[in-house]
GUSE-644047 format. One line per 8 residues: number of its first residue (from 1); for each residue z negated, y negated, x negated of N, C-alpha, C, O. Coordinates in nm, 3 decimals, always signed. Layout:
<rs>
NUM> Z:Y:X:Z:Y:X:Z:Y:X:Z:Y:X; ...
</rs>
This chain:
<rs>
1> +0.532:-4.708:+1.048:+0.548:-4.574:+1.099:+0.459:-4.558:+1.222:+0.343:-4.598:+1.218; +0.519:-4.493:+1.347:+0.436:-4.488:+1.424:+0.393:-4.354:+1.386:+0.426:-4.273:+1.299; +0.272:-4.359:+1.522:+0.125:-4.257:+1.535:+0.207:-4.138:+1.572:+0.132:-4.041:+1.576; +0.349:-4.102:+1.603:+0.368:-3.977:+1.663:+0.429:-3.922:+1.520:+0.444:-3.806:+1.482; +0.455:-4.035:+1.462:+0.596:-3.969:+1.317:+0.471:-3.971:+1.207:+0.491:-3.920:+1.097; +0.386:-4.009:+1.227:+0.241:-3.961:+1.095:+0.192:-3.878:+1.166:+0.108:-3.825:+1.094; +0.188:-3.820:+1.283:+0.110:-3.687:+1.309:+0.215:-3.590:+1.296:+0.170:-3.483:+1.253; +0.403:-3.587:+1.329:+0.464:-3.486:+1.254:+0.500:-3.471:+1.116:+0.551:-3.365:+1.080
9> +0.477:-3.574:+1.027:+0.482:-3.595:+0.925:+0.346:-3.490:+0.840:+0.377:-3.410:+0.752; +0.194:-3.509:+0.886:+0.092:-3.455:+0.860:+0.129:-3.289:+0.892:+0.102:-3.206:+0.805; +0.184:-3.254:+1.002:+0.228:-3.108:+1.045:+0.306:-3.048:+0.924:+0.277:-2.950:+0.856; +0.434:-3.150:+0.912:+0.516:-3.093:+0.870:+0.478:-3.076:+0.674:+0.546:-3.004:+0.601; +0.373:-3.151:+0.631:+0.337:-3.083:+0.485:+0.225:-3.029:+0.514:+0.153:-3.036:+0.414; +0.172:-2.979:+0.601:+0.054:-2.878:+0.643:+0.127:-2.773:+0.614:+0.128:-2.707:+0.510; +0.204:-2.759:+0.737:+0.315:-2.625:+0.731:+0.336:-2.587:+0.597:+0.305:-2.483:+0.538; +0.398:-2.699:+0.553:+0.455:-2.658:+0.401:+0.363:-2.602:+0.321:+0.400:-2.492:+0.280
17> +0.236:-2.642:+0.275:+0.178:-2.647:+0.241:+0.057:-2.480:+0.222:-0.004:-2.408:+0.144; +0.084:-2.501:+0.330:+0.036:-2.328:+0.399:+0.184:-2.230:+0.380:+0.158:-2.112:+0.358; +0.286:-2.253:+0.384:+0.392:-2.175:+0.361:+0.416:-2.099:+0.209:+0.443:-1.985:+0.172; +0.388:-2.239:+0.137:+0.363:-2.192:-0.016:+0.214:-2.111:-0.065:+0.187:-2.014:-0.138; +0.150:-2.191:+0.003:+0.018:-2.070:-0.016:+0.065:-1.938:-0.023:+0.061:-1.861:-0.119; +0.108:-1.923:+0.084:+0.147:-1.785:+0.207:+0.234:-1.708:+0.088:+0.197:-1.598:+0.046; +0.360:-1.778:+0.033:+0.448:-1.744:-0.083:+0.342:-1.683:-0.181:+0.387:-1.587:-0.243; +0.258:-1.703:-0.199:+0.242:-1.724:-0.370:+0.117:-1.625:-0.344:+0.065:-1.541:-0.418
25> +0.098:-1.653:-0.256:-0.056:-1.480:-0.244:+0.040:-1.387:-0.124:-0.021:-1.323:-0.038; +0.178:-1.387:-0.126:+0.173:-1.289:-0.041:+0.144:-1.129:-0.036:+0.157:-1.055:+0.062; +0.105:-1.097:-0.161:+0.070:-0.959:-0.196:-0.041:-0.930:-0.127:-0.054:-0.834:-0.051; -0.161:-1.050:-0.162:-0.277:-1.028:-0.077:-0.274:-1.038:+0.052:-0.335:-0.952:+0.117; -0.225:-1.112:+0.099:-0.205:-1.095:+0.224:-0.134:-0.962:+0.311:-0.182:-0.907:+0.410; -0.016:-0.934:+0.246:+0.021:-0.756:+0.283:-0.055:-0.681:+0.278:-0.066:-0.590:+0.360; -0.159:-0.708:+0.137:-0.277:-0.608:+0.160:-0.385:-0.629:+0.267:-0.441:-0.549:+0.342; -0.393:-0.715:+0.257:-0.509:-0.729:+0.412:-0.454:-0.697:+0.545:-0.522:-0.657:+0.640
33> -0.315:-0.720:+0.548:-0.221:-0.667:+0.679:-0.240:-0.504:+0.651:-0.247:-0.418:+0.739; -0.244:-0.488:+0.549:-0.210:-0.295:+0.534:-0.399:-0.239:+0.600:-0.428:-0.151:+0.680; -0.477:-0.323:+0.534:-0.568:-0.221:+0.578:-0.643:-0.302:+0.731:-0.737:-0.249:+0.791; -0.591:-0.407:+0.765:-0.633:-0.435:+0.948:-0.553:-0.317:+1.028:-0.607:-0.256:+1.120; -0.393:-0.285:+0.974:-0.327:-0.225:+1.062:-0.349:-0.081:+1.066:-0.349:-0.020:+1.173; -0.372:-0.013:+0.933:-0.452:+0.097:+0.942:-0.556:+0.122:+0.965:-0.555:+0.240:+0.997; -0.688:+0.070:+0.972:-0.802:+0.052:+1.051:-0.801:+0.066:+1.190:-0.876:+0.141:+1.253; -0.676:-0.041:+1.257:-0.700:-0.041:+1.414:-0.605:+0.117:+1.399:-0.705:+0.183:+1.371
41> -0.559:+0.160:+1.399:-0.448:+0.290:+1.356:-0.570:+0.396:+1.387:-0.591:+0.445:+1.498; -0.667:+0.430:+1.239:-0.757:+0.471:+1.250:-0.893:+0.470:+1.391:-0.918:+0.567:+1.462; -0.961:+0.337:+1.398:-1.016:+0.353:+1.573:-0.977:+0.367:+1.660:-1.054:+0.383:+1.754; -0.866:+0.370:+1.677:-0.782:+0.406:+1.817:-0.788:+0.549:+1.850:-0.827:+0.616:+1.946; -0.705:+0.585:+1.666:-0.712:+0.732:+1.754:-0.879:+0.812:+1.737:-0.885:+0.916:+1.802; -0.999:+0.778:+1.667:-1.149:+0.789:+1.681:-1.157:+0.805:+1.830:-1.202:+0.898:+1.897; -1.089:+0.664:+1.874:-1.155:+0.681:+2.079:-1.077:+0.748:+2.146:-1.107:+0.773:+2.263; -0.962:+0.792:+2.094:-0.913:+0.917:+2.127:-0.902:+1.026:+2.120:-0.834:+1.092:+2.199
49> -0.986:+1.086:+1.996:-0.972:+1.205:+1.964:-0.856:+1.308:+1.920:-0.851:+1.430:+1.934; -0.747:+1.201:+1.853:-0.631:+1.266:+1.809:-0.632:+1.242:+1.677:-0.716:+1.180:+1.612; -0.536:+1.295:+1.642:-0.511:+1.262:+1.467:-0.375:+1.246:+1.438:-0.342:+1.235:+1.320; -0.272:+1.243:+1.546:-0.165:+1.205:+1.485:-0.087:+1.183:+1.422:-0.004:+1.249:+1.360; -0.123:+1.019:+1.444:-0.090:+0.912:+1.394:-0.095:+0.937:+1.204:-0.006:+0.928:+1.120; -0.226:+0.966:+1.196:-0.236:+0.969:+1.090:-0.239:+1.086:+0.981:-0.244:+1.082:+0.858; -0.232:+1.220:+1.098:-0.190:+1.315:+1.030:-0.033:+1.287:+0.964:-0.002:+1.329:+0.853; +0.058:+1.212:+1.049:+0.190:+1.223:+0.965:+0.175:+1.103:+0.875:+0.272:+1.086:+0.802
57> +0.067:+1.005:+0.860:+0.094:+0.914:+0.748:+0.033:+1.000:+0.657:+0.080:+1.010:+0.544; -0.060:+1.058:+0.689:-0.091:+1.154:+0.537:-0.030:+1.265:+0.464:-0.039:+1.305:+0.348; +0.074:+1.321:+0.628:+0.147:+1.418:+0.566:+0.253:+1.344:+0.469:+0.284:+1.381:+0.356; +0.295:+1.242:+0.533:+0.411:+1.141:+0.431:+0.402:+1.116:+0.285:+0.499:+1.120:+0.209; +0.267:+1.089:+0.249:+0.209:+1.032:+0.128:+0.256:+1.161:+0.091:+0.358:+1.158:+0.022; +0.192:+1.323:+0.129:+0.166:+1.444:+0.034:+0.285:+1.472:+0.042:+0.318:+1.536:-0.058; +0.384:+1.454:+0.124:+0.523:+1.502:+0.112:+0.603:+1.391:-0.028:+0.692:+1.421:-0.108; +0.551:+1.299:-0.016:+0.597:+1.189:-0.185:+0.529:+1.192:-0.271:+0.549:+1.105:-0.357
65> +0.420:+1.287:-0.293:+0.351:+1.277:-0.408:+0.352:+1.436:-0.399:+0.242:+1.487:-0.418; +0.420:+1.492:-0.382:+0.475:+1.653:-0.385:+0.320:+1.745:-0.336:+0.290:+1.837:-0.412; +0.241:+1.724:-0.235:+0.171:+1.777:-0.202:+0.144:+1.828:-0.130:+0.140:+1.751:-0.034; +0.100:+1.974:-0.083:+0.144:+2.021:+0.075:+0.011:+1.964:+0.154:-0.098:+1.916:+0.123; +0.097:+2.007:+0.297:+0.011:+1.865:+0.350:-0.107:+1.972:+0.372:-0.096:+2.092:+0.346; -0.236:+1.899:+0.434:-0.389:+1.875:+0.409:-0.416:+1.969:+0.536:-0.325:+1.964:+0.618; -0.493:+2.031:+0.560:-0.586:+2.071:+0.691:-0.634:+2.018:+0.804:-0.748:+1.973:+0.791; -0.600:+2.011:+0.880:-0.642:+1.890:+1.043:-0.798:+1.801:+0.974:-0.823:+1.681:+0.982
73> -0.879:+1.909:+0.912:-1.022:+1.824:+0.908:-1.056:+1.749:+0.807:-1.153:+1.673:+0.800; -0.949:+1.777:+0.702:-0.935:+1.674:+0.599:-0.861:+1.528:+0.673:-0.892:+1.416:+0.631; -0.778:+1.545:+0.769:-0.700:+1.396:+0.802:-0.699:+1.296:+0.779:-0.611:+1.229:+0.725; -0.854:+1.249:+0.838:-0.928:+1.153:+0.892:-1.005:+1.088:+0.772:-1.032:+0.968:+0.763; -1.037:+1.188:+0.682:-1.148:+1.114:+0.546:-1.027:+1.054:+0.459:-1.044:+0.957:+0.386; -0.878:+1.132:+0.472:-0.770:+1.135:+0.348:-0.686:+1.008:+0.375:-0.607:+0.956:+0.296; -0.724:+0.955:+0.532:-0.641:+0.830:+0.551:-0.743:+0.706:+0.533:-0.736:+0.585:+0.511; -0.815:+0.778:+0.547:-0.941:+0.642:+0.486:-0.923:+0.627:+0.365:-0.952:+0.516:+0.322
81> -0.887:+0.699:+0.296:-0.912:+0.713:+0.124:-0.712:+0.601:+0.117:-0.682:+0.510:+0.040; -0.640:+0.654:+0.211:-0.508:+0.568:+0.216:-0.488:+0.435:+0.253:-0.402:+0.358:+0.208; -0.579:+0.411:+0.342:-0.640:+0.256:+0.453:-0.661:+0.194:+0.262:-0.586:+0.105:+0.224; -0.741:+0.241:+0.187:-0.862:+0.105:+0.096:-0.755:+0.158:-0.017:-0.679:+0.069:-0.055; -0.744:+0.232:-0.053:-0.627:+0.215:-0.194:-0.507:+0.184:-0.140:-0.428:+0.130:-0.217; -0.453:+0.213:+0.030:-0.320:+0.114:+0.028:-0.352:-0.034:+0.005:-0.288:-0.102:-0.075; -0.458:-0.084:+0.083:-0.467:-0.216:+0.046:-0.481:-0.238:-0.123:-0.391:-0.268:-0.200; -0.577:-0.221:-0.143:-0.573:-0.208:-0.327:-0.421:-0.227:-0.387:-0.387:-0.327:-0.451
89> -0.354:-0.143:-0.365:-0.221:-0.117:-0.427:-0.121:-0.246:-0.364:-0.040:-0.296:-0.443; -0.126:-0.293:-0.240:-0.061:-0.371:-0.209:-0.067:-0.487:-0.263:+0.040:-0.533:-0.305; -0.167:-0.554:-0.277:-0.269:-0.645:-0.324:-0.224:-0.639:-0.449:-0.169:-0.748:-0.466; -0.213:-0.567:-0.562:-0.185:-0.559:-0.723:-0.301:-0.530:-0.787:-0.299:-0.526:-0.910; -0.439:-0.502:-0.704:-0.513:-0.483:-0.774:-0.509:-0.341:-0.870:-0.548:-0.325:-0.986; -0.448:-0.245:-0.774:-0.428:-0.141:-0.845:-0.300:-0.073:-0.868:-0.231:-0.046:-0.770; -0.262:-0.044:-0.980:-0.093:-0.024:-0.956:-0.034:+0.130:-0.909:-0.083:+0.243:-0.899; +0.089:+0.076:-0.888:+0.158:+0.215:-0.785:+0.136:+0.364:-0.846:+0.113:+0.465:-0.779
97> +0.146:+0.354:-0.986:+0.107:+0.503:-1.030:+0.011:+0.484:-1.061:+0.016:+0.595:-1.114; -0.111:+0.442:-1.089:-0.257:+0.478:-1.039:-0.323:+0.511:-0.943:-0.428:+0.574:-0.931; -0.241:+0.454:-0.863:-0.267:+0.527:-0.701:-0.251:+0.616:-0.718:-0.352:+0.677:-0.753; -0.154:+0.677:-0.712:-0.090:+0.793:-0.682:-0.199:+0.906:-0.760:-0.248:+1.000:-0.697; -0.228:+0.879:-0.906:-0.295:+0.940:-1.002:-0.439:+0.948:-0.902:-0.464:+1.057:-0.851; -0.538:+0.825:-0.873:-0.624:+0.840:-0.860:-0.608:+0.948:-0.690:-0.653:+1.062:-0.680; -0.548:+0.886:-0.595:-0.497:+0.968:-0.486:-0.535:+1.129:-0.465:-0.615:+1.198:-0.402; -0.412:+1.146:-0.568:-0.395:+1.286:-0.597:-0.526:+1.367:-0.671:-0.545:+1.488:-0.656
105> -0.608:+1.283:-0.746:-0.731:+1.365:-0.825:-0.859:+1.342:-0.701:-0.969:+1.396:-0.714; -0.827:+1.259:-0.589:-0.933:+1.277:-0.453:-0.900:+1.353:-0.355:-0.961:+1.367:-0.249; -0.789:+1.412:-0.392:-0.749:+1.546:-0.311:-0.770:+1.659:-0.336:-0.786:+1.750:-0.254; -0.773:+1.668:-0.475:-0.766:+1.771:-0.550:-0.965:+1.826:-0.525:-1.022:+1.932:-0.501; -1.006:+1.695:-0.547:-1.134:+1.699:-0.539:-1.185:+1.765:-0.441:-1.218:+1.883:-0.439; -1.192:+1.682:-0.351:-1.212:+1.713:-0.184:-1.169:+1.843:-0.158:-1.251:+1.922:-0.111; -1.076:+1.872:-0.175:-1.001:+2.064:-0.164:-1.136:+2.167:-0.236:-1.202:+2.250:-0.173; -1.153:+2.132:-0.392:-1.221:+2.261:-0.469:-1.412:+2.203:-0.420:-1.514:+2.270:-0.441
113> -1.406:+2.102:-0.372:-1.570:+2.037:-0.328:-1.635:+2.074:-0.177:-1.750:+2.107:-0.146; -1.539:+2.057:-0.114:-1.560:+2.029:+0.036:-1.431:+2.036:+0.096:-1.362:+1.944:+0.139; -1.406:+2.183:+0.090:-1.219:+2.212:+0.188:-1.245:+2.217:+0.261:-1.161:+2.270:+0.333; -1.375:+2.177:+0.333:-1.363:+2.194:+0.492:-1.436:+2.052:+0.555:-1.466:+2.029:+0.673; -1.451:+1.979:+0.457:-1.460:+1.828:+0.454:-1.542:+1.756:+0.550:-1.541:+1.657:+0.623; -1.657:+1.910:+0.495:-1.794:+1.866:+0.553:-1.893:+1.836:+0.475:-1.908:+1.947:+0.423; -1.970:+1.772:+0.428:-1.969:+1.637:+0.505:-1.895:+1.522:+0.526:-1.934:+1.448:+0.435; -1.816:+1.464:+0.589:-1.739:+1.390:+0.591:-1.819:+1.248:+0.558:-1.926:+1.209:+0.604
121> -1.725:+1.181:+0.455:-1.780:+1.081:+0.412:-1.751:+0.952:+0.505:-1.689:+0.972:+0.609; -1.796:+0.811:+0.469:-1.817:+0.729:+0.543:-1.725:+0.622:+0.483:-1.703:+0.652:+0.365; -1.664:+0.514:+0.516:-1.598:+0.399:+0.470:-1.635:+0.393:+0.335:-1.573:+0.395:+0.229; -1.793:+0.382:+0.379:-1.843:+0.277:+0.243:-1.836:+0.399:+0.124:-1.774:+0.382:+0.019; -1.900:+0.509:+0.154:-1.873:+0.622:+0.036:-1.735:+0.630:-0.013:-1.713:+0.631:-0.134; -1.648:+0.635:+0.067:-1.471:+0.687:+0.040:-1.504:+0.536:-0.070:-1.500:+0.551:-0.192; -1.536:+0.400:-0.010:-1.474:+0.277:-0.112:-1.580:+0.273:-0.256:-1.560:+0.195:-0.349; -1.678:+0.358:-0.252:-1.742:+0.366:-0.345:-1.689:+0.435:-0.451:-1.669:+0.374:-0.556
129> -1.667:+0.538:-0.442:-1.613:+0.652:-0.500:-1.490:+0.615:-0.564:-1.485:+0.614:-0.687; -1.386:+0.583:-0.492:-1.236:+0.454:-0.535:-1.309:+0.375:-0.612:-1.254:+0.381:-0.722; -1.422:+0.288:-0.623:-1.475:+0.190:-0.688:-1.536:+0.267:-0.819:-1.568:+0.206:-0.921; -1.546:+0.376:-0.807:-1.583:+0.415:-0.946:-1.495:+0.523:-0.996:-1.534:+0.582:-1.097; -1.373:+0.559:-0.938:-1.257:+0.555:-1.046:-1.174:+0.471:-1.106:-1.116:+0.487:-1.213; -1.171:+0.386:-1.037:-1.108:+0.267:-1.100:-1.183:+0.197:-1.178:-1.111:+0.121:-1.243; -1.350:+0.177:-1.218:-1.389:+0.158:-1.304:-1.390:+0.265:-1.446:-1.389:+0.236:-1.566; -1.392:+0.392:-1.380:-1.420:+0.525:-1.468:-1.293:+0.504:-1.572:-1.321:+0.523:-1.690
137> -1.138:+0.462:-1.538:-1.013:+0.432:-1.602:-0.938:+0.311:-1.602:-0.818:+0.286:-1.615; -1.088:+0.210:-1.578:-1.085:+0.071:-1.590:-0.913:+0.017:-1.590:-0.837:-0.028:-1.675; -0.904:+0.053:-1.431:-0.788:+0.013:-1.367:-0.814:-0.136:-1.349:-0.919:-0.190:-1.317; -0.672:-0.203:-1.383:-0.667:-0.349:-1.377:-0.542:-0.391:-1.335:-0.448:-0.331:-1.386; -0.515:-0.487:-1.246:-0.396:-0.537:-1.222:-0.348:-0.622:-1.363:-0.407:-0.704:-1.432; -0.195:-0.554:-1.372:-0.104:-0.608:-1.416:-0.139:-0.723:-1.436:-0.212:-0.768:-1.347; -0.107:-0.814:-1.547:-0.111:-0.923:-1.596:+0.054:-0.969:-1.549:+0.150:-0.894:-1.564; +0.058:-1.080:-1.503:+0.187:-1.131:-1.451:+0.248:-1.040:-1.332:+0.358:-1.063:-1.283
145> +0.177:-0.951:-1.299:+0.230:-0.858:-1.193:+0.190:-0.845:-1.062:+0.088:-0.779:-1.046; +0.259:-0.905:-0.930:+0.193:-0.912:-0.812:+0.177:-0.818:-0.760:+0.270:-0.744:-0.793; +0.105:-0.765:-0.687:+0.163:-0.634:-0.584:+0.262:-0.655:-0.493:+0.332:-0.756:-0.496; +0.277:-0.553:-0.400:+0.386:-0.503:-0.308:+0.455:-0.696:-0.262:+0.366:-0.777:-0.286; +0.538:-0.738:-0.226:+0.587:-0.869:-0.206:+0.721:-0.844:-0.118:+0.798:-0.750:-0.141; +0.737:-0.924:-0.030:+0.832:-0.900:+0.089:+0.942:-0.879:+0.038:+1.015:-0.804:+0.103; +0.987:-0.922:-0.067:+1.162:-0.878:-0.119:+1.123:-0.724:-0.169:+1.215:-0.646:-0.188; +1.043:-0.700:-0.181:+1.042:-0.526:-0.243:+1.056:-0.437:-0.114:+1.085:-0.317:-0.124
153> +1.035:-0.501:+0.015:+1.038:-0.420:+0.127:+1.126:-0.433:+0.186:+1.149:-0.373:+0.291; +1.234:-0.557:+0.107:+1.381:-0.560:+0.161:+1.472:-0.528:+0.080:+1.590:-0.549:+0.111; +1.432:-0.456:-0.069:+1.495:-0.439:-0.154:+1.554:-0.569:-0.212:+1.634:-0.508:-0.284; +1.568:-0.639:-0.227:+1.573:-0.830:-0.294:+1.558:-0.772:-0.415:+1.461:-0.697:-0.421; +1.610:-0.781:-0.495:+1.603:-0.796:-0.647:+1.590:-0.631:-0.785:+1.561:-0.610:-0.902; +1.641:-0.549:-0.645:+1.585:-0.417:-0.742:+1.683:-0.376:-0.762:+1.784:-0.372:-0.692; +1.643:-0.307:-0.957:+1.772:-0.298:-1.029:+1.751:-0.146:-1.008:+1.686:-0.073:-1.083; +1.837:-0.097:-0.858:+1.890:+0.020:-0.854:+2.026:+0.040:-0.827:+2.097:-0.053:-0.790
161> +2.057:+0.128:-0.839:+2.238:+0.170:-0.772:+2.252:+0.280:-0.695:+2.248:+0.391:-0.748; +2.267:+0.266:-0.578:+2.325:+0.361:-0.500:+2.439:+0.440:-0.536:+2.538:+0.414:-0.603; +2.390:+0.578:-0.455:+2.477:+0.694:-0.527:+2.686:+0.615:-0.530:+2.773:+0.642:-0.613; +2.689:+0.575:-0.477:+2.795:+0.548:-0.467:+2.876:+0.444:-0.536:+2.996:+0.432:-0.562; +2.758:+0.364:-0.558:+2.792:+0.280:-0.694:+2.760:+0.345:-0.791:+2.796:+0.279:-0.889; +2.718:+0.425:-0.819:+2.751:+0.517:-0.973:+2.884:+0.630:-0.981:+2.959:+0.673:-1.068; +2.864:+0.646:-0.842:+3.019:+0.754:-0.865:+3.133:+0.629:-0.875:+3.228:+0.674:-0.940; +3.164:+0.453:-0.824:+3.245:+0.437:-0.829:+3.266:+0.371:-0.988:+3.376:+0.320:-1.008
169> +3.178:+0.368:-1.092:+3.177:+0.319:-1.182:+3.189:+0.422:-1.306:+3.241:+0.389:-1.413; +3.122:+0.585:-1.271:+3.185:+0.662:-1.326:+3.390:+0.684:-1.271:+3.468:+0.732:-1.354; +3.433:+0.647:-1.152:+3.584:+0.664:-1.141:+3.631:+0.570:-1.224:+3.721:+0.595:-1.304; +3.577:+0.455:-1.215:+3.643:+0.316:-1.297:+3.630:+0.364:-1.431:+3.725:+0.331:-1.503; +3.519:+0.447:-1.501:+3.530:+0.448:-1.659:+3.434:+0.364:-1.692:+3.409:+0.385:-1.810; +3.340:+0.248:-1.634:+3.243:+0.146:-1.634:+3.105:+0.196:-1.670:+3.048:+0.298:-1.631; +3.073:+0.124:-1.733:+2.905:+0.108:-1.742:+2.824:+0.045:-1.657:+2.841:-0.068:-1.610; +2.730:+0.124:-1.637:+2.629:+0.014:-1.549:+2.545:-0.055:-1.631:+2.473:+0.011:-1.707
177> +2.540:-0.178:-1.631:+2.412:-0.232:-1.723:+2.286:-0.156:-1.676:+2.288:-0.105:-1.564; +2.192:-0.145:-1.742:+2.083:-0.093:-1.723:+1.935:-0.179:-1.811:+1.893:-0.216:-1.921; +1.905:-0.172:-1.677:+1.764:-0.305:-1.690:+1.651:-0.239:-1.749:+1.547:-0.302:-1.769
</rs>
C-alpha cells in the first residue's frame, strides 16, 4: 500500500470514527450548540443594548408554556435561566417536563420576589439556583433516554398523525394504531 492510500485510509476511519462519536453523543453536543448559540445571542445584544432577540425567545417559551409574556426587565435574567436549562434539557440531563415545571416555578418566583428584577442575578447565581432545584426534586436523566437528537428536529420517528390523517382514517372507518 502506498503512503498516499494509508494516509486516506487513516482519514477515512478517523472520519468514521468521529462520525459515530458525533452519532452517539449527539444530544450533548446540541446541547452545547444550544447554549454557545444563545450566549453569543445574549452578548451581542449586552453590546447593544437591545433585547429583542431575546425578548421574542422568551416571549415564545411563555406563549408554550401558557404564560403571558414577562416585563422588558425581566428579559435578560429569564433567557439566561433559558440559555442553561435549554442546554440541560437538550443534553437529557433534564427532561422536557421538568423544564418546563422547574421554568415555570423561576418565573413564578422572580414575579412574587423581585418583579422588577432587581437585583439582577448573574450566570453563576441563575446556574446555581437551577442546580439546586434539580437537586431539591433530584432531577435525573432518563435511564435509556437521550435528549433532544436530530431526527426529533426532523420529526424521524414520531408516533404522531396529522390532522388529516385522522380525518382520513376516521372517513375510511380505520383505526390508528396507537403507540
Amino acid at each position: 500500500m502506498k503512503r498516499w492510500q494509508r494516509i486516506v485510509a487513516t482519514i477515512v476511519v478517523v472520519l468514521v470514527a468521529a462520525g459515530g462519536l458525533a452519532w452517539k453523543y449527539q444530544s450533548r453536543l446540541i446541547g452545547l450548540g444550544v447554549g454557545w448559540y444563545m450566549a453569543r445571542i445574549s452578548s451581542q445584544e449586552a453590546r447593544d443594548g437591545s433585547i429583542d432577540r431575546r425578548r421574542a425567545t422568551v416571549a415564545g417559551m411563555h406563549r408554550a408554556l401558557l404564560l403571558s409574556p414577562p416585563p422588558d426587565e425581566l428579559v435578560p435574567e429569564l433567557f439566561d435561566v433559558l440559555t442553561d436549562l435549554g442546554r440541560r434539557m437538550a443534553a437529557g440531563d433534564v427532561p422536557l417536563a421538568w423544564g418546563a415545571y422547574v421554568y415555570t416555578g423561576y418565573v413564578r418566583q422572580l414575579l412574587q420576589e423581585r418583579a422588577g428584577g432587581r437585583p439582577p442575578r448573574t450566570v453563576d447565581q441563575i446556574r446555581a439556583a437551577l442546580d439546586d432545584e434539580v437537586r431539591f426534586y433530584a432531577i435525573r436523566a432518563r435511564p435509556g433516554e437521550d435528549g433532544i437528537r436530530l431526527g426529533d428536529a426532523f420529526g424521524a420517528g414520531a408516533d404522531t398523525y396529522t390532522a388529516d390523517e385522522i380525518e382520513q382514517a376516521a372517513r375510511e372507518g380505520r383505526q390508528l394504531p396507537l403507540h
